[in-house]
C-alpha atoms as a printed R data frame, in Angstrom:
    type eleno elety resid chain resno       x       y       z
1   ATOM     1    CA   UNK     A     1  18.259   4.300  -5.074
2   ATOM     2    CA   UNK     A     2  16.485   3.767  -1.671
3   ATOM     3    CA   UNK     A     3  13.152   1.642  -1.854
4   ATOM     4    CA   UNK     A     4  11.288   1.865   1.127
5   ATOM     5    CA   UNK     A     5   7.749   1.245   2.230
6   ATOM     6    CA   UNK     A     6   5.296   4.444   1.781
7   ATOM     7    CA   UNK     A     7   4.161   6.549   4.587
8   ATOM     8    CA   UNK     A     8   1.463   8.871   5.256
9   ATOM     9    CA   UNK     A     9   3.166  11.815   4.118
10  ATOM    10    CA   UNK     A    10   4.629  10.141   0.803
11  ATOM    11    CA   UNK     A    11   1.203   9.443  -0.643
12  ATOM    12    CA   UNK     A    12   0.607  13.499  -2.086
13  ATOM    13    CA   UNK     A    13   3.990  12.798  -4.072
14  ATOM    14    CA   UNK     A    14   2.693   9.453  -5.157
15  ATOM    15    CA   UNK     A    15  -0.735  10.599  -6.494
16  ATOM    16    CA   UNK     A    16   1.726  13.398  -9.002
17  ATOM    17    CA   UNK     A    17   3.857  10.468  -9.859
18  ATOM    18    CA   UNK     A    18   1.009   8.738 -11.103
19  ATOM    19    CA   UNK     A    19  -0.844  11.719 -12.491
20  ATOM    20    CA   UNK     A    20   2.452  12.550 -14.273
21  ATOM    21    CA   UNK     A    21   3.073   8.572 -15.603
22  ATOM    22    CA   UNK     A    22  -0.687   9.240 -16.809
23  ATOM    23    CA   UNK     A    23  -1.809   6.292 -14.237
24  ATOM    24    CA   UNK     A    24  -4.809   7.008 -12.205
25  ATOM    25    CA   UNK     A    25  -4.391   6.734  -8.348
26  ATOM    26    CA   UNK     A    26  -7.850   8.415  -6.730
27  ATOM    27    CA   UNK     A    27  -8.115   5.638  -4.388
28  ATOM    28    CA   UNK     A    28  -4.683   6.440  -3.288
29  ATOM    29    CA   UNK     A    29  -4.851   7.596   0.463
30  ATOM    30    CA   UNK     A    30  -4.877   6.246   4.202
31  ATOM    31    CA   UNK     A    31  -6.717   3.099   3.795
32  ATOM    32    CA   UNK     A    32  -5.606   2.068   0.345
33  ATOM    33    CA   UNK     A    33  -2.734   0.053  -1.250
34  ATOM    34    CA   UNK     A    34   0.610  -0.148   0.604
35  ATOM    35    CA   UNK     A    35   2.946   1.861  -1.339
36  ATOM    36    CA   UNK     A    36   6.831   1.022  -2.039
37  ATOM    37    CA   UNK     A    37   8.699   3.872  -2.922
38  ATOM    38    CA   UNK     A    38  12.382   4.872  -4.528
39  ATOM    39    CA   UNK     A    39  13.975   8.206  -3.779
40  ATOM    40    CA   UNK     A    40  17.001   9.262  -5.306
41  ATOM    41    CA   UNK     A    41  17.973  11.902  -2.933
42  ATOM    42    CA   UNK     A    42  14.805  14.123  -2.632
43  ATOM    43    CA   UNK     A    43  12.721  13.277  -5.728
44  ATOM    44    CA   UNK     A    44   9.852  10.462  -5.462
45  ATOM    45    CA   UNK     A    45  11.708   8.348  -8.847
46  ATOM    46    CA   UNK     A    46   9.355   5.203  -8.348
47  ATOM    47    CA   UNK     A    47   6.665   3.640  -6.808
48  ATOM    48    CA   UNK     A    48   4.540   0.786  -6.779
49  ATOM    49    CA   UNK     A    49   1.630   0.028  -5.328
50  ATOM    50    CA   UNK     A    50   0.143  -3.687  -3.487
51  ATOM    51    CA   UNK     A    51  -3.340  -4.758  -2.362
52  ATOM    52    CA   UNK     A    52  -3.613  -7.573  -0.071
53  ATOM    53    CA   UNK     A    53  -6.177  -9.647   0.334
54  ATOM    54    CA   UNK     A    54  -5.268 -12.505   2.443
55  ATOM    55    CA   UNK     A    55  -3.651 -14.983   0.352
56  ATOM    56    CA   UNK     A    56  -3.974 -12.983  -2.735
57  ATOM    57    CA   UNK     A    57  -2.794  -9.487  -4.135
58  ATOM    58    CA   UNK     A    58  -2.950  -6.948  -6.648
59  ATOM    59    CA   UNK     A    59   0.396  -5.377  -8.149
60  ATOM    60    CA   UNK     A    60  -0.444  -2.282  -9.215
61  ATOM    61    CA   UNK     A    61   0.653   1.425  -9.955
62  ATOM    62    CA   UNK     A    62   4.140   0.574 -11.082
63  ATOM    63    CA   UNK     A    63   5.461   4.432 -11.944
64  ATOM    64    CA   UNK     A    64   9.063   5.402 -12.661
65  ATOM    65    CA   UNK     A    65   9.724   9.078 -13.530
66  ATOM    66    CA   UNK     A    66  10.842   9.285 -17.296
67  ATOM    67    CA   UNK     A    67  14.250  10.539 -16.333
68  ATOM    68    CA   UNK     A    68  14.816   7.442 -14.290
69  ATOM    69    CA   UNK     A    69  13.704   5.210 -16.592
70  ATOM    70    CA   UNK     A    70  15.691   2.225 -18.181
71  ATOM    71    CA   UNK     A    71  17.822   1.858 -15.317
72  ATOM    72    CA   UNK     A    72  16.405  -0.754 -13.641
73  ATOM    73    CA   UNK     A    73  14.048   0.663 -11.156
74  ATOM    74    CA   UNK     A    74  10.884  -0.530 -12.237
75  ATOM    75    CA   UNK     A    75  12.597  -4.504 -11.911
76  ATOM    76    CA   UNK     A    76  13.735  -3.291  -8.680
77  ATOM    77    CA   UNK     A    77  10.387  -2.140  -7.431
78  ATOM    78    CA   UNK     A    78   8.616  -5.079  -8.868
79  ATOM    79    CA   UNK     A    79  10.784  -7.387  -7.221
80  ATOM    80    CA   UNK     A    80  11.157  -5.904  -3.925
81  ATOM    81    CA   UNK     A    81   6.819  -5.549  -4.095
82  ATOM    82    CA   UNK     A    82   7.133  -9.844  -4.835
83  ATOM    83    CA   UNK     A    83   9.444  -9.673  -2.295
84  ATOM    84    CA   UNK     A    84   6.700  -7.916   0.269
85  ATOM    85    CA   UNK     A    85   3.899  -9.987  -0.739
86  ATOM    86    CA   UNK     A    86   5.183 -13.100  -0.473
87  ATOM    87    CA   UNK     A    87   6.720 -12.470   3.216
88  ATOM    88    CA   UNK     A    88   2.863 -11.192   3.527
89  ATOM    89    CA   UNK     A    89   1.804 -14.844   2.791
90  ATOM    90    CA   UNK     A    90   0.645 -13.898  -0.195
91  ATOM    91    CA   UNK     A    91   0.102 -17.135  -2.560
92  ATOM    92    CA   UNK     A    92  -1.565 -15.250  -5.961
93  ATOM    93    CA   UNK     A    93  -0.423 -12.363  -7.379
94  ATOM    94    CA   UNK     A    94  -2.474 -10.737  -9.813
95  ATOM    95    CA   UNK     A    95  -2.042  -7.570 -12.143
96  ATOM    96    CA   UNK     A    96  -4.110  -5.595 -14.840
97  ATOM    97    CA   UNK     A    97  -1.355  -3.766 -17.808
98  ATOM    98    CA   UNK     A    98  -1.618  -2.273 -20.730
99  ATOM    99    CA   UNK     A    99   1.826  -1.236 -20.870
100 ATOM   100    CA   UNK     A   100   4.192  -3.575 -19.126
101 ATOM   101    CA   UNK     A   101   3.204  -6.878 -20.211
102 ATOM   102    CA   UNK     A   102   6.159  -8.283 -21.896
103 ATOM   103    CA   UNK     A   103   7.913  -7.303 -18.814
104 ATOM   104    CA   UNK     A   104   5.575  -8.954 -16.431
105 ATOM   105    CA   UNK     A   105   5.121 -12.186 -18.484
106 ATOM   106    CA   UNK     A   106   9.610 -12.442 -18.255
107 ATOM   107    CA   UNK     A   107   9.133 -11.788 -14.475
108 ATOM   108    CA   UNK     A   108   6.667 -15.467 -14.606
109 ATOM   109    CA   UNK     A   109   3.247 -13.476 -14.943
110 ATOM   110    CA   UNK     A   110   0.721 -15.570 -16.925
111 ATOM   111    CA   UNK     A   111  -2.188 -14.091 -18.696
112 ATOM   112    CA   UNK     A   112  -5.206 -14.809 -16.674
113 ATOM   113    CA   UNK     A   113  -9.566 -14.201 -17.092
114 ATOM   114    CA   UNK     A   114 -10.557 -11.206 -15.559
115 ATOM   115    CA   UNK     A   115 -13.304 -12.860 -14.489
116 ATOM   116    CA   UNK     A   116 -11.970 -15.746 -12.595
117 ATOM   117    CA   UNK     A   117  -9.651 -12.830 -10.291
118 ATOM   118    CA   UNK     A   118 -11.136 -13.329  -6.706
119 ATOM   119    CA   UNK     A   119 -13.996 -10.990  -5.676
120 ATOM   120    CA   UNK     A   120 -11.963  -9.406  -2.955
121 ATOM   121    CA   UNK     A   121  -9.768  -8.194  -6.283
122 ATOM   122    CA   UNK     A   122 -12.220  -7.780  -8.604
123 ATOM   123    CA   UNK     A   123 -14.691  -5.643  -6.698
124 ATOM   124    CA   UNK     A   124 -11.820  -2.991  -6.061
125 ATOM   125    CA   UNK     A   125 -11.771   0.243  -7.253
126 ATOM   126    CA   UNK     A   126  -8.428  -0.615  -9.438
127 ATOM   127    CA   UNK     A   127 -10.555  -3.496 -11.551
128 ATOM   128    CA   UNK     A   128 -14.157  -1.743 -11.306
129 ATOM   129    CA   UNK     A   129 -13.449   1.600 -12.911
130 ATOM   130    CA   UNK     A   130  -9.339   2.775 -12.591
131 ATOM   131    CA   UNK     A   131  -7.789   0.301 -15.236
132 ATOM   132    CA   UNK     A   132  -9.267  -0.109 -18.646
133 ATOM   133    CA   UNK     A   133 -11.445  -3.152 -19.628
134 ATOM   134    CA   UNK     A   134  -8.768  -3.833 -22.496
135 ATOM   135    CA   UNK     A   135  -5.744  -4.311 -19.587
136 ATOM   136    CA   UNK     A   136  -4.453  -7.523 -19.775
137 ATOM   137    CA   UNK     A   137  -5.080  -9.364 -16.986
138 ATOM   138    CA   UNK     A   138  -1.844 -11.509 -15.379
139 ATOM   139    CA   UNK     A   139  -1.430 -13.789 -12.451
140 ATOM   140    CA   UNK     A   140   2.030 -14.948 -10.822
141 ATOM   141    CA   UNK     A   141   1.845 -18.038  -8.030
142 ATOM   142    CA   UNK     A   142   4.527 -17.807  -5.329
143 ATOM   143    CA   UNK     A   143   3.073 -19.380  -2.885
């Protein structure tokens, strides 16, 4: 599978991967979170989104088609994304779940307040009204 970073024209596939993954993504477009994507062949398989904000980040949109599931591609994104944000200089990286948290706390996530996330994150779009209140609320340091 190819992971590469999103462009432009990826981001109408993106928004059906989402809608399809029933994740919401209406602040997906041209000035929003740099998107990593996996094709296999044609077909969008994966994608996951990151929103820098100098020294700090939000992992979010993590989306695998069901077919492609269990196969390793949602590791692979996530880790290529950690990969990203650190060479970014990215010291905090934060995420909101309600599904992958297990995952996230093997991959060195701890659970963290929502209210202590920085105000660059926490007045986004993502924390304000895309994810649910009852998301946990992670942070990983790798800086």
């Amino acid at each position: 599978m190819d992971i590469r970073r999103a462009v432009a024209g990826d981001l109408p596939e993106i928004r059906a991967l989402l809608r399809a993954c029933d994740l919401r993504g209406e602040d997906v477009g041209e000035t929003g979170p740099a998107f990593l994507i996996a094709r296999g062949g044609a077909e969008l398989a994966g994608c996951i989104g990151l929103e820098v904000h100098g020294q700090d980040a939000l992992l979010r949109s993590l989306a695998v088609l069901p077919a492609c599931r269990r196969r390793g591609l949602g590791a692979a994104l996530h880790d290529r994304a950690v990969e990203e944000a650190r060479a970014l200089g990215v010291r905090r990286l934060f995420l909101l779940t309600s599904t992958v948290r297990e995952r996230a706390a093997r991959s060195g996530f701890e659970d963290f307040p929502r209210e202590g996330l920085p105000a660059s994150i926490r007045d986004g779009a993502q924390v304000r009204s895309l994810c649910p209140a009852t998301a946990a609320c992670m942070q990983l340091r790798i800086g």
